[in-house]
C-alpha positions as a LaTeX table, in Angstrom:
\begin{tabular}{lrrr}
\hline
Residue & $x$ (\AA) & $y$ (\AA) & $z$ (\AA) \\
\hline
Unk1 & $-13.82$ & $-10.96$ & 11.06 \\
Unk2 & $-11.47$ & $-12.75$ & 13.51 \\
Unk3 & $-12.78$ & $-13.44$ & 16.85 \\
Unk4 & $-10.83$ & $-15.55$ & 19.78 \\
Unk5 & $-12.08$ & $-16.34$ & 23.17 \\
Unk6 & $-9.58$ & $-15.39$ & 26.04 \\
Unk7 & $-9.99$ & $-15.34$ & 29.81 \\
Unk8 & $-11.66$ & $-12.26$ & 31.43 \\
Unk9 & $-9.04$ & $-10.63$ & 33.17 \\
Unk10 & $-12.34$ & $-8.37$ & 35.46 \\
Unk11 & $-14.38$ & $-11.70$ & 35.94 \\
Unk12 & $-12.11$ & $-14.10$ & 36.62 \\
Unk13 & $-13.46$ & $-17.72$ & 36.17 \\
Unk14 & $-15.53$ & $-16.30$ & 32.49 \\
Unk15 & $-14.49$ & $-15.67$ & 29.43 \\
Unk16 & $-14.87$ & $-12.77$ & 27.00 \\
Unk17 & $-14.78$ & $-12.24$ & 23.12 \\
Unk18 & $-11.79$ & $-10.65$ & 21.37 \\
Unk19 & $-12.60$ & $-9.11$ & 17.83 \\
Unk20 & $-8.77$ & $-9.27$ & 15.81 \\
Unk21 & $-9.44$ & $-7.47$ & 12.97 \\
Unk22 & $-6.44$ & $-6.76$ & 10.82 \\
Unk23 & $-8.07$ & $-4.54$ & 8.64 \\
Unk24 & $-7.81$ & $-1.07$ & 8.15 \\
Unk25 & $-9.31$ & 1.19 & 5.17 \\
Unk26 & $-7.81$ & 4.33 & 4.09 \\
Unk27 & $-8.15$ & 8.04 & 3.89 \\
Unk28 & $-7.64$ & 7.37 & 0.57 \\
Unk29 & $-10.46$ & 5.06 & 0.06 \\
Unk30 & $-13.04$ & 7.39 & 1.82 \\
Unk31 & $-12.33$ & 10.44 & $-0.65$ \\
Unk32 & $-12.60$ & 8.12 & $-3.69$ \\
Unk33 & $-16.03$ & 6.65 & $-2.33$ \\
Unk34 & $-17.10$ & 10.15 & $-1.43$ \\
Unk35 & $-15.95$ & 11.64 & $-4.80$ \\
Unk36 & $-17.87$ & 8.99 & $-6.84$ \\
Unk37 & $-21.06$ & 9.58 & $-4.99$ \\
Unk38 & $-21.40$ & 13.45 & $-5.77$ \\
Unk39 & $-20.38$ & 16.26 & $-7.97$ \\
Unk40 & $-17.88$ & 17.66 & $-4.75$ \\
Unk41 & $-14.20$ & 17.11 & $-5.75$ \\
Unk42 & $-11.66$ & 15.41 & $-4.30$ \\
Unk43 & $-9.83$ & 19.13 & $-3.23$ \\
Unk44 & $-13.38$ & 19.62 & $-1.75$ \\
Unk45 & $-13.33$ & 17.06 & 0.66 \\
Unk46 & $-9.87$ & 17.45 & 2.36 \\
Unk47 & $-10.55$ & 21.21 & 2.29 \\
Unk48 & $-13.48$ & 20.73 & 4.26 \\
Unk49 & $-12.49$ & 18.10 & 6.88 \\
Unk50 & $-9.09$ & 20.03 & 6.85 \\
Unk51 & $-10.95$ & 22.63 & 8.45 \\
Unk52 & $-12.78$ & 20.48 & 10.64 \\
Unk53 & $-9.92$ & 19.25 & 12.40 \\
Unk54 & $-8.58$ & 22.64 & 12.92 \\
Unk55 & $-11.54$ & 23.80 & 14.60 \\
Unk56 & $-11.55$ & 21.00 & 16.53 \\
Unk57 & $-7.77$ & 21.61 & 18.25 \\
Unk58 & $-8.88$ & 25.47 & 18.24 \\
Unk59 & $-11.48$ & 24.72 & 20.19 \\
Unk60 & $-9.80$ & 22.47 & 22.82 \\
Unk61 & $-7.70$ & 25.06 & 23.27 \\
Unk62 & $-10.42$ & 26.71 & 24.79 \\
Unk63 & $-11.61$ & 24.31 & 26.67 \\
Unk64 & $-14.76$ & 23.49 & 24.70 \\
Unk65 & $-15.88$ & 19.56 & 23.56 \\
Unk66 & $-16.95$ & 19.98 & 19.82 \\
Unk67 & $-20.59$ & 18.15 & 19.10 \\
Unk68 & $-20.77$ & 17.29 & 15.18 \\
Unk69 & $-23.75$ & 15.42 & 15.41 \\
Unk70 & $-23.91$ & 12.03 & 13.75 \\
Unk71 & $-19.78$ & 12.17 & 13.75 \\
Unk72 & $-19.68$ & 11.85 & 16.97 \\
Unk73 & $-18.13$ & 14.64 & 19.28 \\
Unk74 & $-14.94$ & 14.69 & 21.30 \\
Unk75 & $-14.08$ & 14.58 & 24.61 \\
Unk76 & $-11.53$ & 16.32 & 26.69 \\
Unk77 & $-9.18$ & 15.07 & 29.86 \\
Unk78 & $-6.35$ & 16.13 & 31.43 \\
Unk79 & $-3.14$ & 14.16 & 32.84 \\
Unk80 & $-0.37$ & 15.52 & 34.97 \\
Unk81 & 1.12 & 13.80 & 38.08 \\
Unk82 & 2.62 & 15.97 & 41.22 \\
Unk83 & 4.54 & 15.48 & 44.16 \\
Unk84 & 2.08 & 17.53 & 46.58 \\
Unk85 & $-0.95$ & 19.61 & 45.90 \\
Unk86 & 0.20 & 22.48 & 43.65 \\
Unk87 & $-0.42$ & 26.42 & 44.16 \\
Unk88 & $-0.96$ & 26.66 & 40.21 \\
Unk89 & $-1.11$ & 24.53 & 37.24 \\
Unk90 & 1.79 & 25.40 & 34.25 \\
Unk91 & 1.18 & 24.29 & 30.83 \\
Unk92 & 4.39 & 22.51 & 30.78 \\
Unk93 & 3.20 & 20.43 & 34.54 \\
Unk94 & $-0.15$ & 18.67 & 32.17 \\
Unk95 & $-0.99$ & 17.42 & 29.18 \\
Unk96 & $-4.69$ & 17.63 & 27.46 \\
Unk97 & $-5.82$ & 14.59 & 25.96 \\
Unk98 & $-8.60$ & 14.32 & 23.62 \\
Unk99 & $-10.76$ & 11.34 & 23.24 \\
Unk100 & $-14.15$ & 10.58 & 20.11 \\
Unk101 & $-17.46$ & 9.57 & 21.42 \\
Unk102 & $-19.77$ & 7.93 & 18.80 \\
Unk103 & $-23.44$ & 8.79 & 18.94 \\
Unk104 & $-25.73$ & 6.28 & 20.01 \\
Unk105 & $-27.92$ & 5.83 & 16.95 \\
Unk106 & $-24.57$ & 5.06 & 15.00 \\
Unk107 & $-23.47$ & 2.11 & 17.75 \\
Unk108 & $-27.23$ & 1.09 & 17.47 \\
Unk109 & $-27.04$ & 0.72 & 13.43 \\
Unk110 & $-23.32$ & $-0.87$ & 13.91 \\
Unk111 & $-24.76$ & $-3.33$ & 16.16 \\
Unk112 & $-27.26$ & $-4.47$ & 13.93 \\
Unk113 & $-25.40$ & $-4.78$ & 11.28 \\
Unk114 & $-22.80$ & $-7.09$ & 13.17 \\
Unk115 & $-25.84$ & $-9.73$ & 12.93 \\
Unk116 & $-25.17$ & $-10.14$ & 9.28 \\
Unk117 & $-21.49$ & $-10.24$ & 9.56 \\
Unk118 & $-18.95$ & $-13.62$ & 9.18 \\
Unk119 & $-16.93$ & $-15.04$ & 12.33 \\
Unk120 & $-14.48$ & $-17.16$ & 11.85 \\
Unk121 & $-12.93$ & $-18.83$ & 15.86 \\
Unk122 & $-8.85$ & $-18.07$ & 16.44 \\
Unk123 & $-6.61$ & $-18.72$ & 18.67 \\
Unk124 & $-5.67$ & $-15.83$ & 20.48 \\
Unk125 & $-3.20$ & $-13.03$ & 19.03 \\
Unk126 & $-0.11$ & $-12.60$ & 20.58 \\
Unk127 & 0.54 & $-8.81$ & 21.46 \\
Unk128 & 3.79 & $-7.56$ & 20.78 \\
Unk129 & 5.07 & $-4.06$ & 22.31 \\
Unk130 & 5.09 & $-1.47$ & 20.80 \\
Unk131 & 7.37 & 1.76 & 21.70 \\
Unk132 & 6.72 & 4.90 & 20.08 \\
Unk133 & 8.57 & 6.94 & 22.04 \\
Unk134 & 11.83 & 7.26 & 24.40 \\
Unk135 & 12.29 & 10.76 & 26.59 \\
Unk136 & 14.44 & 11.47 & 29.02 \\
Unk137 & 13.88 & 12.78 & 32.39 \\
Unk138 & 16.11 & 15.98 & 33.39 \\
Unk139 & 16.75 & 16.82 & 36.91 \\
Unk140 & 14.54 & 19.86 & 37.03 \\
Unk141 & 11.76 & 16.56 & 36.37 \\
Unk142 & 10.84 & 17.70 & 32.48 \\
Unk143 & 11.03 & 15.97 & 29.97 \\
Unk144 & 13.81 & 16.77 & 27.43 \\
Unk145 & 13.10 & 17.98 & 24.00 \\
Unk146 & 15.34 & 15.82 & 22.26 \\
Unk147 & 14.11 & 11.68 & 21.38 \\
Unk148 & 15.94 & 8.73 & 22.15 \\
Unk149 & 18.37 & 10.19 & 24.05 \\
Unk150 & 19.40 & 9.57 & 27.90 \\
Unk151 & 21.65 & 10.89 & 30.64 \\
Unk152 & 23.98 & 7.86 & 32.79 \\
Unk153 & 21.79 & 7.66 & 36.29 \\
Unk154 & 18.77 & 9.49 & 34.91 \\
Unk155 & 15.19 & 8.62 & 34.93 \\
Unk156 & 14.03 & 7.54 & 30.96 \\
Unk157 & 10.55 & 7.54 & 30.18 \\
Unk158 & 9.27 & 5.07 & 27.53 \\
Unk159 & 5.62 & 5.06 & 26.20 \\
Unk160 & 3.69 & 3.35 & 23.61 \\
Unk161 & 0.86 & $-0.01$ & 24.02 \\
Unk162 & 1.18 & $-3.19$ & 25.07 \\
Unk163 & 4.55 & $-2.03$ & 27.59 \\
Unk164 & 3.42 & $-4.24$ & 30.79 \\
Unk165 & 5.54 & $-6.95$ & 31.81 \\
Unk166 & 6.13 & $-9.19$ & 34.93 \\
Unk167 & 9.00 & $-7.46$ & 37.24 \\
Unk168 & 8.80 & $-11.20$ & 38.59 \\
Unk169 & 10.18 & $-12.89$ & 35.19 \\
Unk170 & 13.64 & $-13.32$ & 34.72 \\
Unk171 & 13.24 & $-12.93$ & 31.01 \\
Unk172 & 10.33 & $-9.78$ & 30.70 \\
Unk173 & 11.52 & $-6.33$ & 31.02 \\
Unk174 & 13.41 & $-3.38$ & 29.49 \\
Unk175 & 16.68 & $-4.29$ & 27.38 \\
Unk176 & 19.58 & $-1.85$ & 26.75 \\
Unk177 & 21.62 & $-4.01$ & 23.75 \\
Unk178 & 24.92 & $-3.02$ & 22.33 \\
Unk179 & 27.50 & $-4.49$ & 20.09 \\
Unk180 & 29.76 & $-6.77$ & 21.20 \\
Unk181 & 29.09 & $-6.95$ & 24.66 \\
Unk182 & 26.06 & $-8.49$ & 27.13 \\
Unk183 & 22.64 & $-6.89$ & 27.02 \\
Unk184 & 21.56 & $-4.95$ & 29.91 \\
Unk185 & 18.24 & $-6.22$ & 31.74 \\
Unk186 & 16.72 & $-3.35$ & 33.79 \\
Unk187 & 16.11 & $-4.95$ & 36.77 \\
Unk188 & 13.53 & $-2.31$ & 38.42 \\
Unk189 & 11.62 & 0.28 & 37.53 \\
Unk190 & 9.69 & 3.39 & 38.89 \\
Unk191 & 6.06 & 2.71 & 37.12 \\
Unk192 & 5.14 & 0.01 & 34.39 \\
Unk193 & 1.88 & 0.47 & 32.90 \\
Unk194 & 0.58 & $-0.77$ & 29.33 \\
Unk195 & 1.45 & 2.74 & 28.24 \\
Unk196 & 4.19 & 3.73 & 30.01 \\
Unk197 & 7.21 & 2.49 & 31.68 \\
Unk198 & 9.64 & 4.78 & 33.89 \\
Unk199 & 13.26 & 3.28 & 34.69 \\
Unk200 & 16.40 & 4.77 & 35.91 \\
Unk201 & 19.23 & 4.33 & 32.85 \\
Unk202 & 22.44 & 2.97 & 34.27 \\
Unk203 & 24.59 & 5.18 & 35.92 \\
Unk204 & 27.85 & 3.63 & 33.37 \\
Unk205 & 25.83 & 3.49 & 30.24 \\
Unk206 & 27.68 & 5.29 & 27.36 \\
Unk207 & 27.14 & 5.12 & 24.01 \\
Unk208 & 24.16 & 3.99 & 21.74 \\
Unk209 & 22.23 & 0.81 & 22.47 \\
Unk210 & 18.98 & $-0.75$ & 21.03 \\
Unk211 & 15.99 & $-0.69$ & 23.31 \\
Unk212 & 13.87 & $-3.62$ & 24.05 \\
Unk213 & 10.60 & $-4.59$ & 25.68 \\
Unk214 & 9.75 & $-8.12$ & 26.42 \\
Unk215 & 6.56 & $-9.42$ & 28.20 \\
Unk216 & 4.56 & $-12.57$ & 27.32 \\
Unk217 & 1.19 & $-12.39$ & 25.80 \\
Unk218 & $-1.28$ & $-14.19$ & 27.43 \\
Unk219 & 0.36 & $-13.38$ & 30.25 \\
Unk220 & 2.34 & $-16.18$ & 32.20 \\
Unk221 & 1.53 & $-18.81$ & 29.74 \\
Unk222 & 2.07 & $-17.01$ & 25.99 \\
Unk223 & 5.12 & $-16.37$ & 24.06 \\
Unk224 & 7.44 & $-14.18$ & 24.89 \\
Unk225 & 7.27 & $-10.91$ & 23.33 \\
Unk226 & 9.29 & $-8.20$ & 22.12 \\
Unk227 & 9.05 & $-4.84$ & 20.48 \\
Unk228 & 12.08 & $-2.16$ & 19.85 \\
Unk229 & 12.84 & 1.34 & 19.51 \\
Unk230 & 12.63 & 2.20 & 15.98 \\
Unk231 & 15.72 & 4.31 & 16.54 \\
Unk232 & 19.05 & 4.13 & 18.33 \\
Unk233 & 18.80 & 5.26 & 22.22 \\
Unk234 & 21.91 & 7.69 & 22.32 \\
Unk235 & 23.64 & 9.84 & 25.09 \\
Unk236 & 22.35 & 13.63 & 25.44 \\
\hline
\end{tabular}
């Protein structure tokens, strides 16, 4: 395992640990494991947990937190963001959001198995943005249906990880790119978060342009960054 030491950005003046993994195994890899240690097939398996999963949406739903033990159980939030204090809450005003909390006895036995495990010291990882998703903002304030597309003079909503930058630097920010003529450098915007940025596209924009993020990772002092739209951002 990979492990660098960076600067605490909530204690400044210490330092914290920063696990860079890299490695992922596969639903793949579970069902042989589990397959090879029993007489349940393979069909089995993602019958079962295919059920699992749709009792858990089912049951959010309803409102209910689902509790399976030494899984873990899930936990349930809520976002949605208003003007003033509304008279009733629409399904299309919020979003629910749905988080996993481990049990404690499987942190405890993950913890002591980290004593056994190999560390080898890294420089820190630069972070890259990463956009998984461009929506535009209609005048009525909803989002529109369609993906990577925008309206001239309309709010566009980006989200994905790793999406802060520094409105300060002349060189971090959202990019609209086109052939054959300059890039566009958004040059303020309505909210920037790590997860979301909301900017107003220009009011002459036609056509279809690449989107760009770029922010530097450390901050101030890293590389600079960037991370695209998988897909062209087109007119609506």
């Amino acid at each position: 395992m990979k492990v660098a030491i960076e600067p605490n950005p909530v204690k400044p003046g210490t330092y914290r640990v920063v696990l860079h993994t890299g490695a992922r195994t596969t639903f793949e890899s579970f069902l042989a494991h589990a397959e090879g240690r029993s007489t349940v097939t393979r069909a089995d398996i993602v019958a079962v947990l295919a059920e699992v999963v749709e009792w858990v949406e089912f049951q959010a739903t309803q409102g209910r937190e689902v509790d399976l033990g030494p899984m873990g159980r899930s936990r349930l939030g809520m976002k949605g963001q208003f003007e003033e204090r509304p008279k009733e809450i629409e399904d299309k005003d919020v979003r629910l959001t749905i988080g996993w909390v481990l049990p404690r006895a499987l942190k405890e036995d993950v913890a002591k198995a980290g004593v056994k495990l190999v560390r080898h010291r890294v420089s820190s990882l630069p972070k890259a943005p990463d956009i998984t998703e461009a929506r535009a903002v209609l005048a009525n304030t909803q989002p529109a249906p369609e993906l990577s597309r925008y309206v001239p003079g309309m709010p566009l909503c980006l989200t994905g990880e790793r999406l802060d930058y520094d409105l300060a630097q002349p060189d971090e920010g959202v990019y609209l790119i086109a052939p054959g003529v300059p890039e566009i450098r958004i040059t303020t915007a309505g909210r920037v978060t790590p997860t979301e940025i909301l900017f107003t596209m220009p009011p002459d924009a036609t056509g279809a342009y690449t989107l760009q993020v770029r922010r530097r990772h450390p901050k101030q002092t890293g590389p600079l960054m960037s991370g695209k739209l998988n897909t062209p951002l087109l007119p609506l």
